[in-house]
C-alpha positions in Angstrom: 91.4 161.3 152.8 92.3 158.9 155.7 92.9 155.5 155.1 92.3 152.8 157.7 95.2 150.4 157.8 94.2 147.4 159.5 96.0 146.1 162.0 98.9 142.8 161.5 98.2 141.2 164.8 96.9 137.7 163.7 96.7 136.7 167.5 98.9 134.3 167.5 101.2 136.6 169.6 104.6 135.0 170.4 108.3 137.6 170.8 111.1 135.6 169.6 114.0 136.2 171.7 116.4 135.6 169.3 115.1 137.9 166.9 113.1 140.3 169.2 109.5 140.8 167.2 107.0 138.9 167.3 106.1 135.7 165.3 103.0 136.0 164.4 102.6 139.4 163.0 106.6 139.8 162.9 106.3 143.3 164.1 109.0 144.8 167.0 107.5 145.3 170.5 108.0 148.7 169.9 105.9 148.6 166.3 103.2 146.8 168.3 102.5 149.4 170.8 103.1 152.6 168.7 100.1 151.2 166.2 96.9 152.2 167.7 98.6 156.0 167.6 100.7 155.9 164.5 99.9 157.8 161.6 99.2 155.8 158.3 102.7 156.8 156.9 104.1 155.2 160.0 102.2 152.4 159.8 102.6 151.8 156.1 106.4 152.0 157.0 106.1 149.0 159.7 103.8 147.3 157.2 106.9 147.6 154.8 109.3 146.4 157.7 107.5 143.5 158.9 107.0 141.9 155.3 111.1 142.3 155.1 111.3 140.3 158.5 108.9 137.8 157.0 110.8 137.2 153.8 113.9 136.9 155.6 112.7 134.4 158.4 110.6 131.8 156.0 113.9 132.6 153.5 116.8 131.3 156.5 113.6 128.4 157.1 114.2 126.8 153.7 118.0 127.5 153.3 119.8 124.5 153.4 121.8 124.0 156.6 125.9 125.3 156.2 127.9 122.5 158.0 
């Protein structure tokens, strides 16, 4: 059975250059144009990595400041 995994993309498409993905979706330039082609398991797998990216970026946004 195939499962449809639905695209990140929330249109709000903006690539960090510090960090290198994008800011909306929080997915790699290279994760964005391998998902209309990748498998599920390759998709699930970028799903997994962009929630990371997303942890980690709203995490370093309430850390207090080192200085």
């Amino acid at each position: 059975m195939t499962t449809i995994l639905k695209s990140p993309c929330i249109k709000k498409c903006s690539i960090a250059p510090k960090v290198l993905f994008c800011t909306g979706c929080f997915r790699t330039m290279q994760e964005i144009s391998e998902w209309p082609l990748a498998s599920d398991e390759r998709k699930s797998e970028i799903l997994r990595l962009l929630r990371a990216r997303r942890a980690t970026s709203v995490a370093d946004k309430v850390a207090p400041e080192n200085g």
